[in-house]
Every structure is written in structure tokens, then in C-alpha cells.
N, C-alpha and C positions, 0 to 999 in steps of 0.2 A: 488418214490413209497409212502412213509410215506406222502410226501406233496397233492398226491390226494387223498388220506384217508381223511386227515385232511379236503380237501375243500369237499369231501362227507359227511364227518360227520357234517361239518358244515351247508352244503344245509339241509340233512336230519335235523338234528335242526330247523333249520329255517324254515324249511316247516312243521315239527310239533310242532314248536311254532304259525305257524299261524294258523293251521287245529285246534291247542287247544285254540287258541284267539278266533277264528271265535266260534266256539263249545263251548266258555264262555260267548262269546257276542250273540249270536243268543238263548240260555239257557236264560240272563238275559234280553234278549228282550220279549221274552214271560212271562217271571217270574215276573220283575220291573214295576208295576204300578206306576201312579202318585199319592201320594197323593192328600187327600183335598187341597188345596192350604190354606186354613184357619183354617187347622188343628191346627196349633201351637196357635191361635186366642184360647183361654176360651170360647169359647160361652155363659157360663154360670155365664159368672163375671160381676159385675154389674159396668155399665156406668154415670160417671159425669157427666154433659151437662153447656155450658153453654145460656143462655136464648136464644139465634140464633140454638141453637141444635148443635152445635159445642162443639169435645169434650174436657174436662180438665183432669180427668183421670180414672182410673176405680180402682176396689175393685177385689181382687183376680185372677187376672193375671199377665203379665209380664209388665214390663217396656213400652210398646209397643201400638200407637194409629196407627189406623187403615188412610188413609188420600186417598180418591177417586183419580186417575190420576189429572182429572179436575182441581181438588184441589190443588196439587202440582205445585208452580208456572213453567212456564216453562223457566225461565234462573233458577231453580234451578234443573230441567230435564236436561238439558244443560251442566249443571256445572258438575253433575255427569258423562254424556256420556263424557265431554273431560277428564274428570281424570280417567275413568276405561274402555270404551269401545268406541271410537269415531265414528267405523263403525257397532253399533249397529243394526241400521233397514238395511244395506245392508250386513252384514255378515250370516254366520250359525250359528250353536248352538253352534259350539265348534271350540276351534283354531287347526290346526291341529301343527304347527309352539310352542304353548302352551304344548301339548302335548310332543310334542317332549321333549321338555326342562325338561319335569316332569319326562318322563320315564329316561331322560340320569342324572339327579338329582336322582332318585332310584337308577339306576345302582352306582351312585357313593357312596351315601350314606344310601341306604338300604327304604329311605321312599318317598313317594311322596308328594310335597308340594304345585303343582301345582302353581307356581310364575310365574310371571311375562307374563301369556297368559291365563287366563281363560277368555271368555267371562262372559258378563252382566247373560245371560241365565245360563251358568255354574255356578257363582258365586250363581244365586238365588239357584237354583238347590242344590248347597253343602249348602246354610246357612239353606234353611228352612226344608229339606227333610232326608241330612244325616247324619250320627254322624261324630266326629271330626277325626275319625281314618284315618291314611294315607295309607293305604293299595290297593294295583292293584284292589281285588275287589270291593272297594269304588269306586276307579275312574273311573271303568268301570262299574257303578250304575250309576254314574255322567254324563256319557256320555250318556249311555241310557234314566235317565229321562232329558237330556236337548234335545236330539235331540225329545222326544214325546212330551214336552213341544213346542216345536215348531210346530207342527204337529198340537197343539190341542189348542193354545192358541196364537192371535196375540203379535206381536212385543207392544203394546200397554200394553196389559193383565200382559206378563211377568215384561216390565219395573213396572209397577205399580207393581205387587208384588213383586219386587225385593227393592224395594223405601219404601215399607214397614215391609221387614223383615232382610236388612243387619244389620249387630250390626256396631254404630258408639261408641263404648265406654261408661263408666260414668255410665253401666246398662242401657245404652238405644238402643231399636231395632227402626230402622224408620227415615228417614227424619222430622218426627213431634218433638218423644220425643227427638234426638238431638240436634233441633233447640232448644228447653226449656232447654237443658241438657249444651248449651255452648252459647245461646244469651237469653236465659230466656223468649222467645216470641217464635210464633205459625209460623208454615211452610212458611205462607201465607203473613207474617209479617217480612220476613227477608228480608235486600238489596243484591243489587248483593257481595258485598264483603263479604258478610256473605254468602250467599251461597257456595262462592267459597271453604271458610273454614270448612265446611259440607262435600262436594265432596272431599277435599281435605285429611280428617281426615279417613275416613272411609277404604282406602285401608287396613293401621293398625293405629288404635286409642291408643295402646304401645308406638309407635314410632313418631306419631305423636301431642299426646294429649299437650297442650304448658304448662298444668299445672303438667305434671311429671319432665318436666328437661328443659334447658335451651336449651337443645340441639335439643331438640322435638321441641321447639318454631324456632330458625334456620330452621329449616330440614321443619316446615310447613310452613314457610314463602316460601320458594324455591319451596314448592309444590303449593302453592297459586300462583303463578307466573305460574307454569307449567299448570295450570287448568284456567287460563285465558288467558293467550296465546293462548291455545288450544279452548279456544272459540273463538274467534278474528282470528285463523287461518279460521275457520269454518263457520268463518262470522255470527254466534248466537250473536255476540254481535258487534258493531261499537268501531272503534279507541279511539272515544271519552270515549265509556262507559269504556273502558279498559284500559284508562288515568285516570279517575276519581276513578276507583277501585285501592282503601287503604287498606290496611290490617288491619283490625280491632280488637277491643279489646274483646278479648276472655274469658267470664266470669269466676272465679276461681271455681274451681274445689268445687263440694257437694259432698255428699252421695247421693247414689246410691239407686231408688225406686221409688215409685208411689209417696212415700209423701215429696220425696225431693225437698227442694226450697222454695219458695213461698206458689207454689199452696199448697203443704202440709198443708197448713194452711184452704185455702176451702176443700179441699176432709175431714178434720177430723172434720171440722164445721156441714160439709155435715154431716157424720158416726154419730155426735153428737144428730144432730138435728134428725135421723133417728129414733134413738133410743127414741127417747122423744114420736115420732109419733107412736111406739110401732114398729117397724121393730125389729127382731133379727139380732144377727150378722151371721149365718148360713145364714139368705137372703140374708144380704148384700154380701159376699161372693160367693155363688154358684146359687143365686134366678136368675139373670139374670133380675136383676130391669134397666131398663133407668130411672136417676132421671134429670129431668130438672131443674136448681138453677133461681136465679133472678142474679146472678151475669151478667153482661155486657163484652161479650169478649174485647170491645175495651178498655172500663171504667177499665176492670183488666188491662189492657195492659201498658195502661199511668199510673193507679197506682204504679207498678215496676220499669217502667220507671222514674216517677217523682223522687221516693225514690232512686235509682240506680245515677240518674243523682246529685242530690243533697245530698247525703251522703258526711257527713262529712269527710273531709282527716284525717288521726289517731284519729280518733274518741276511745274512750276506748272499751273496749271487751262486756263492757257493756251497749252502749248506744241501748237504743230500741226508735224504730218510728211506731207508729201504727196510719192508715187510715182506715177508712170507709168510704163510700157513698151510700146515703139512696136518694130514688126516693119520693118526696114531695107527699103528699096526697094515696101513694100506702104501704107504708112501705117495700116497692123492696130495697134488698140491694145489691146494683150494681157494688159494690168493693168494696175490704178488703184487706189490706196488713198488713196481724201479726207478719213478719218477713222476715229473709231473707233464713232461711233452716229452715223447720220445722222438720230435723231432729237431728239439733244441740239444739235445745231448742224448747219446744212443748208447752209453754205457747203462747196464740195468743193474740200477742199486738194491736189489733184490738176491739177483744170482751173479753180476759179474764186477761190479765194486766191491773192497776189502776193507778193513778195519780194523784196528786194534782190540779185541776180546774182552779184554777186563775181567773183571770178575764175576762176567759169565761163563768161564771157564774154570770155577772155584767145584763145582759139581764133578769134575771130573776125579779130581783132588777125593773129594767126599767119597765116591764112587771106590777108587783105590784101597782108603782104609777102611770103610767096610767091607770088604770082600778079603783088606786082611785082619778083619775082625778086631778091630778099633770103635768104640759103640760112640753114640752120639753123647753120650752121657760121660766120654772123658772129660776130663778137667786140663786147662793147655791154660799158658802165660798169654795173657791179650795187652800186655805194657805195649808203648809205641814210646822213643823207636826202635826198632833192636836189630841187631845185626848177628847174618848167618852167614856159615862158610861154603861157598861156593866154588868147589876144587883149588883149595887155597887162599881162597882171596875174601876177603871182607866182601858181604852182601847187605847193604843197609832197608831196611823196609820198615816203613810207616804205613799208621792206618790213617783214615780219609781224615781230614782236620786234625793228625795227629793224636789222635783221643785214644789215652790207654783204658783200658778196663780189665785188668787184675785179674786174677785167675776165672776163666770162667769157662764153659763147657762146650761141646761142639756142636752141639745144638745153636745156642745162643748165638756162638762165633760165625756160623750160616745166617741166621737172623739179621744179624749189625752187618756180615760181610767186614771178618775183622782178618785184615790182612795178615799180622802179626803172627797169628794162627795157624792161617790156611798154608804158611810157606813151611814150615817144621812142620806142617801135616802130610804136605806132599811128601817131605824127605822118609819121613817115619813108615810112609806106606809104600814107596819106592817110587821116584820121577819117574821110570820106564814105566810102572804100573800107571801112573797120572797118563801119560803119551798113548798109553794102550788101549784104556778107557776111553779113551777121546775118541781114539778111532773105531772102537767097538761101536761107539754113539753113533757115527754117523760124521764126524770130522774128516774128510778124507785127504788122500796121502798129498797133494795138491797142497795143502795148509801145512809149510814149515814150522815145525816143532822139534824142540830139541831139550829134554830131560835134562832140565836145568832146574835152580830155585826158581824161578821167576815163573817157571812154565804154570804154575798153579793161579796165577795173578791173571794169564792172558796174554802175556805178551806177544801171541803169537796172531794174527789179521788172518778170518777167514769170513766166507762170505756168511750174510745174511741167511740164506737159505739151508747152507751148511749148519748153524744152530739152531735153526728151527726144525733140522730133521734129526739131529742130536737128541733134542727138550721131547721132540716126538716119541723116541725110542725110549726116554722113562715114561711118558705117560700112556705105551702100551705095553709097559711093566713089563722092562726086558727086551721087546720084539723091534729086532734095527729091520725096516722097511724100506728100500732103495727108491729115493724120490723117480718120480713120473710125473708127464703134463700130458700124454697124450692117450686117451683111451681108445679111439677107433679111428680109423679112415678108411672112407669107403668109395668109393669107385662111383660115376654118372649113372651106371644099371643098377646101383643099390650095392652090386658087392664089395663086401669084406676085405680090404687089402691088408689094410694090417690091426691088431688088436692087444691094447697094452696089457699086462698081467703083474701081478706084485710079487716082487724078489723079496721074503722075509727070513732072516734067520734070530733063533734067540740068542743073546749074546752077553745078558744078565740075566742072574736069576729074579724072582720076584720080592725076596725078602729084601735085598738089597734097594729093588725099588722102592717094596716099601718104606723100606727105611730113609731112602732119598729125598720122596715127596713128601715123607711128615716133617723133617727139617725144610723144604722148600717152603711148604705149609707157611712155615712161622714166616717166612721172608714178606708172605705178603696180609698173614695177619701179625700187623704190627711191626711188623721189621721193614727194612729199606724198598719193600716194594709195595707199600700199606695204598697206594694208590690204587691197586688192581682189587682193592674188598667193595669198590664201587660195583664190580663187576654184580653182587650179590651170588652166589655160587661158588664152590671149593675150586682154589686153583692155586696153581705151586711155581714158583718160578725162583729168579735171580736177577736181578740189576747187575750191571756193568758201567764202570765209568772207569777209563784207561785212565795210564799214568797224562797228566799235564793237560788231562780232559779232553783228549783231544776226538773221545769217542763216549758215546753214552746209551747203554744197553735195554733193553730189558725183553727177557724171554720166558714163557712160561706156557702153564698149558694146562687146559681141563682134563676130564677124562675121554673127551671126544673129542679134543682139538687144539694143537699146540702153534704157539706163533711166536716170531721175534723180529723186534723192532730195533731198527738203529739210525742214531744220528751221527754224523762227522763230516769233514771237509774233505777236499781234496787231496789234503797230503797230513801225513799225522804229526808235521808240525805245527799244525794250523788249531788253534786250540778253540774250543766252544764256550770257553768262559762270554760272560756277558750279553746271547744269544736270546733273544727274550726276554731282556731284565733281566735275568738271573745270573747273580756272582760266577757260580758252577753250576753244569747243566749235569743230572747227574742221571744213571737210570732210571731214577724213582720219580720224575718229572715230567718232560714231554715223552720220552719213549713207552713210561707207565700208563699216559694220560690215554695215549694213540692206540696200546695193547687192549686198554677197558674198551674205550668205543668200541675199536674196533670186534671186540669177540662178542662184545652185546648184542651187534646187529647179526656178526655171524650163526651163532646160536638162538639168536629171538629162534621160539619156538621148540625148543629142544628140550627134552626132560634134563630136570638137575641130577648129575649122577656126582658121587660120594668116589673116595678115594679107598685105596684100601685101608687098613688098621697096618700100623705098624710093629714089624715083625720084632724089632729089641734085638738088633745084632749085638753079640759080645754082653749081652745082661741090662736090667737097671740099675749097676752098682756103679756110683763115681769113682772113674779111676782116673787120677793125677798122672796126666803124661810128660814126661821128658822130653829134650830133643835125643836123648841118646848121644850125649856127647856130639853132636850139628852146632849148637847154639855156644856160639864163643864167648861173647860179652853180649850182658846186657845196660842198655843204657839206663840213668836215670832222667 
């Protein structure tokens, strides 16, 4: 008797837990719209570009770039269907087999967590639409907008918005910003074994992230495995490809935001420069500006990369490397690397750190006595040490290790970078003509300089950016071009607000150039900058390494594209000896190393283009030059 009770009361339950299921479910079917799909998007936050329209980051929204299907390569489409949903395009919106699991997980523990079955559709569904709460009425929200999601939106539609709004950790939503967030490069840009580590992170980014614990890096390895297998099961990928897939190295963990990382350092260039053009910050913020830059997505890409690859092993806390690259005759600046988180330090070693010049400011010197018709084919004393008069007073100068080489000519003397030289070069063609030159190039008046001996050596700290738009103005033979970052911005209706334009004047003639860069020439076939013949292609530059090393240079530039790179510490008594194994860190070293990389990748693709012929200022006749009575004593 009691036991048919029981199974009455229990039918009766069961039949009005389904009449009240059905009656919650059918209520929230008519009641649960879909959201916008692009509601979580700012509409009205303003967009970074880079000069392809491709974006870098935005001003007052989420962590989050937006990345078309198309866009998304597809083994890393792939990567994600084997690691969270493999029968994607032929399933439903929801598992039923998921479910189960969830509701016998409430019964047990009171909450719903939905493990280990939600589909793709379900997952997008809870990330972008509903709150984090675990409640029967949530997941029966979840249900309903994933089955109308399917009704209203292709398999195609969902996966792409679902690719753009999971949270993969580190503050980042998206396939995009966690590519930037764990390999420091764009969606489009990552290999298969980076992908795999993407798709593989994402389930939980706590649990997997390999920069929280040792055990996160284990635990993603084995998922990395399970997420290639699972392509290779699938046949999205060949044996071969799934042999050659390494587990790769996973960049260390930043802060968390728009301005985190590198790019931090363009988006606040960008915010900087805005402000100079009269934009407020209320615009930038909620105007819904598109700004397009001059930066180059590839040209940023290999800059990180360069810097990344050749970073010193226990470098101190404090060693800074700032790059730029400036587009000859445009003043486009095409890449910048001010750092490596612009949220650990917000000075930009690119355009707003200084440094001691060296002698990469020996060009200038050069620059002076050709134009007073001093040919490269004079002949100068390259003894070390020797000493020059400097408005009365003894001036002592050595060349680098001390190393004399006897009369030799100013060709050569560019080549070695023989100090000895270049200081009774300066004087013979006049220190105000060196200081003149400089500023012709593109040194501007900001950079203290003062028409000394020394001024030919460098002693004067200017920014990074400042000699790369200098090395730019010889290698558009002559033409100083006033740096720029910003090409367009334009207004929420599409219009035009404001449009950048190039400021050029010529300011050398071209014989001079030429005659500049076939002595630069030598510097890096065979002379102190022989690092940069890696490059394979003609290119002309100058190493720099300051007095007591406290700086180490190197700048140079093709016909289509000039850069310079530098290394130093915080304060220029802080010296770089011993920075990666190396005694002396000099410009022919890591700055050479970082200049190759880095123009490899900027130019992959580019025709090799030839420099000009050298015009033979002053003749091909060796002429034996004097100080002119400058040079007091020479030492033995």
C-alpha cells in the first residue's frame, strides 16, 4: 500500500515537474530574445588601425578585436572545433547527453556548471548574452537562445561570433587579442602549434594558463596533444603536419588591457599625437573615431619579433632597446618598439628615452666635409691616442681597443669608425657645419648640441626615432621628411576629420648622398657593421657605441626603408659591458643583430633595389690631410 503511494507520488512529481518545465520553457521561449550579437562590442569606442586597416587596438572598450570568419585562419577554426566541439556543423544547439551531466551535478551540489557538454552554440550563447550565475533559470535561457541562435544564424555566423567573444584569459576576449596576449602577434600570424595552444587555453585559462604554475604548463601540454590528435583524427591536418607540431614557447604573462605589451606603446603614441591635433579625450573615448597610423602590420610584427628573438639572456631589469622605422622621403613611421609592456613602464624607448649617439653621429661629420669638398679618398693620421685642442685645452681621444692604423683614408676611417679621424674631420670642415648637418637630417633642436670636438663622436643623447629619421633623409637622397603616425581619422558617419600629409624639403644635394652611402656601404660590407650583410640586399649604415659603453647603436637603411636600433640603461652611467656574455656590447652586436631581423621581415617581399653610384666629391686623387694646425701633440 505505502509503496503504490510512493510510486503515485512520484509519477504525479514527475508529471508536474514536466508540465512546470514545459510551462518555464515555452514562458521563456516567447519571453528570451536574442540579443544584438554585437552588443557587448562599444560601438562607440574609438579604433586603432594599422595602415592595411587592420586593427591594433581601440580606446574605451574591452580587451576585445573584432576578426571577420574569413580572417580567422582555418587550422586555427580547427584547432578550436577539436578542443571544444568536434561535431560542430553536424550537431544541435545543445547536448542533450551535457545537459544531463549538469542537471545530475545541481542535484548533487545545488548549482549548475554546465561541464563537460556544452556545445560551441551553448558556450557562445552563455559567454556573450548571459550573466555568470548558475541557476535552472539561466540554463534554461541558454537553451533557448542557443536553439533560436540556430534557427536564425548559420553554423558559420555562430562559430565566428563565438571566436570573437570567448574569454581566453590575461583580459583578453577573442582569438585575436589572445593571440597578442600569449605569442605577441595577430590571429593571422600564428603557426599551427600556436594555434593549438589558443584552442587549447580557452576551455579554462586558470587552469591552463602555463604562466600561473608549473602545473598549468603540464596539464597544457597534454591538452595540446589532445587538440592535435583531434585534428589528425579529423583529418584537418596530415601526419606530417602533426609530427612537425612542437609545443611552443608561450610568452610570459603581462597586464591585462588595451595598452598591455608592446603595442601599448603605439595606442598611447597614437592618444598623444591625437591630442597635439586638438582631439579631446571625451573623443577619443566614446566619439567613435577610426584612426588609421602609418605603422606597417608586418614592419610592427618583425620589430617584436627581432627584439623578442635577440633579447639578451639575464639582461638586468633595466636594459631598454628602442626601434623605429621611418619610410625615406614620406616621413611614415612604419615601426616602433618602446618596449616590451607598456604597462610596466610607460616611457617609450622608441620616441621618448635618450641616449648617448656615438658614433652614429660620425655621418654628420662626413656629411660637413663633403659639402666642403673633402673627398673620401683623403688620406688623415688614424694613430690612437692623440690629442686635439679644444678652445685651449687638451682634448684626448682614442679609437675603440685603442688600435692605431696609420695613415689611412676616409673611406676606410667610416669603415673601422676610427675616432682619431673623424674628430680633426669635424674641425677641418667646421663643428657649426657638423651641428648644421645634423639638424638638416632630422636631429631636432630638442637634442643639445653644441660645436665642440666631441660633437662628431655623439656626445650629444637623442631619441631613437630622431636617428632614424636622420639615416632616412640620406636614404631618400637628400629629402628631410617630417616624421608622422597618423594618416586619417575619421568620424562614426565615415567622415574625414582629419588627414595626415608629408612635410618634405631637400636639404642635401644628391652627390653628397651619394657619396655618403658608398662610405656607409663599406661599414656594413666588412666594416664594424658586417652583421647587417645577413640582410642579403644593399644597405648603408653606422654603429654607435658611446664613451664607457654606456650605449650601443646601430642605424642604417635601404633604399626603401631606414631603422635604428638601441641599447642602454637608465642613466649613461650605467654601463653595458657584460650584457649577454659579451665583454663590450658594441653596435655591431645585438643592435646589428635586431636591425637584420628586423628589415628581413619588414621587406620580405620587396624588390631589391640598388643604391646610387658614387658621385667622387673632390676627385679620385689621395689627398694627405692635415689638422691645419688643430692637432698639438701626437702621442706615441
Amino acid at each position: 500500500m505505502i509503496r503504490r503511494k510512493l510510486i503515485r507520488a512520484g509519477i504525479f512529481l514527475a508529471g508536474f515537474g514536466f508540465i512546470a518545465g514545459s510551462t518555464l520553457f515555452a514562458f521563456a521561449w516567447f519571453t528570451v530574445s536574442i540579443p544584438d550579437p554585437n552588443a557587448y562590442v562599444n560601438s562607440q569606442s574609438t579604433i586603432i588601425q594599422y595602415s592595411n586597416g587592420q586593427e591594433i587596438g581601440r580606446i574605451g572598450s574591452q580587451n576585445r578585436q573584432i576578426l571577420p570568419l574569413a580572417k580567422i585562419p582555418l587550422d586555427l577554426r580547427n584547432a578550436v572545433l577539436a578542443a571544444e566541439d568536434r561535431n560542430f556543423y553536424s550537431n544541435k544547439a545543445f547536448s542533450i547527453t551535457g545537459i544531463t551531466r549538469a542537471l545530475l551535478n545541481n542535484l548533487r551540489s545545488g548549482n549548475l556548471n554546465g561541464e563537460g557538454g556544452s556545445t560551441i552554440t551553448q558556450q557562445y550563447a552563455k559567454t556573450a548574452f548571459l550573466s555568470p550565475s548558475r541557476t535552472i533559470q539561466r540554463k534554461i535561457k541558454e537553451l533557448v537562445i542557443s536553439l533560436k541562435l540556430e534557427n536564425s544564424l548559420s553554423k558559420d555566423q555562430i562559430l565566428e561570433n563565438y571566436l570573437n567573444t570567448i574569454y581566453f584569459g590575461r583580459g583578453s576576449y577573442g582569438v585575436q587579442t589572445a593571440s597578442q596576449q600569449y605569442f605577441n602577434r595577430n590571429a593571422n600570424q600564428l603557426n599551427l602549434s600556436q594555434m593549438a595552444v589558443i584552442a587549447s587555453i580557452l576551455r579554462s585559462p586558470g587552469y591552463y594558463d602555463p604562466s600561473l604554475s608549473k602545473e598549468n604548463g603540464v596539464r597544457l601540454e597534454n591538452r595540446f596533444k589532445y587538440v592535435i590528435d583531434g585534428m589528425l583524427e579529423r583529418e584537418w591536418i596530415t601526419a606530417e603536419d602533426a609530427a612537425k607540431a612542437k609545443f611552443p614557447t608561450v610568452i610570459p604573462r603581462t597586464k591585462t588591457g588595451q595598452l598591455s605589451g608592446p603595442k601599448g606603446h603605439i595606442v598611447a603614441a597614437v592618444q598623444k599625437e591625437m591630442g597635439k591635433l586638438g582631439f579631446t579625450e571625451d573623443q577619443l573615448l566614446v566619439g567613435g573615431l577610426v584612426i588609421k597610423t602609418t605603422i606597417d602590420q608586418r614592419a610592427q610584427q618583425s620589430a617584436v619579433d627581432a627584439v623578442t628573438k635577440f633579447y639578451p639572456k639575464k639582461a638586468p631589469d633595466n636594459l631598454r632597446i628602442g626601434l623605429a622605422a621611418i619610410r625615406p622621403g614620406t616621413g611614415e613611421i612604419v615601426a616602433m618598439f618602446g618596449g616590451r609592456d607598456y604597462l610596466e613602464r610607460q616611457l617609450n624607448d622608441a620616441t621618448q628615452s635618450i641616449a648617448l649617439a656615438g658614433s652614429t653621429f660620425k655621418p654628420f661629420a662626413l656629411i660637413a666635409a663633403l659639402e666642403a669638398g673633402i673627398p673620401l679618398t683623403s688620406m688623415w693620421n688614424g694613430d690612437s691616442p692623440q690629442i686635439f685642442d679644444d678652445l685651449g685645452k687638451p682634448y684626448e681621444v682614442s679609437n675603440y681597443g685603442n688600435e692605431g692604423w696609420g695613415q689611412i683614408d676616409l673611406l676606410q676611417a667610416t669603415k673601422h669608425s676610427i675616432n682619431t679621424i673623424y674628430v680633426p674631420l669635424g674641425q677641418k670642415a667646421g663643428l657649426d657645419k657638423v651641428v648644421d648637418a645634423a639638424r638638416r637630417a632630422g636631429i631636432p633642436e630638442s637634442v643639445a648640441m653644441v660645436p665642440a670636438p666631441s660633437v662628431s663622436l655623439g656626445v650629444a643623447s637623442p631619441h631613437v626615432i630622431d636617428v632614424a629619421n636622420a639615416y632616412a633623409t640620406f636614404a631618400a637622397q637628400g629629402v628631410y621628411a617630417k616624421p608622422y603616425l597618423i594618416t586619417s581619422v575619421t568620424g562614426p558617419n565615415k567622415g574625414l576629420l582629419y588627414e595626415g600629409t608629408m612635410q618634405t624639403q631637400e636639404v642635401f644635394s644628391k652627390d653628397v648622398m651619394a657619396d655618403l652611402t658608398y662610405a656607409l656601404k663599406s661599414v656594413v660590407n666588412g666594416g664594424t657593421g658586417s652583421a647587417a650583410l645577413a640582410l642579403g640586399r644593399p644597405a648603408a649604415g653606422k654603429t654607435g657605441t658611446s664613451q664607457s659603453n654606456a650605449s650601443a647603436w646601430f642605424s642604417a637603411y635601404t633604399p626603401q626603408l631606414a631603422a635604428s636600433v638601441a641599447l642602454f640603461r637608465d642613466s649613461a652611467s650605467e654601463s653595458l659591458n657584460g650584457i649577454g656574455g659579451l665583454t663590450s656590447v658594441t653596435g655591431g652586436t645585438f643592435p646589428a643583430r635586431i636591425w637584420t631581423a628586423f628589415m628581413k621581415g619588414a621587406l620580405r617581399g620587396q624588390p631589391e633595389m640598388s643604391f646610387p653610384a658614387p658621385a667622387n666629391i673632390g676627385g679620385l686623387d689621395p689627398i694627405v690631410m692635415t689638422s691645419g694646425g688643430v692637432q698639438v701633440r701626437k702621442e706615441d
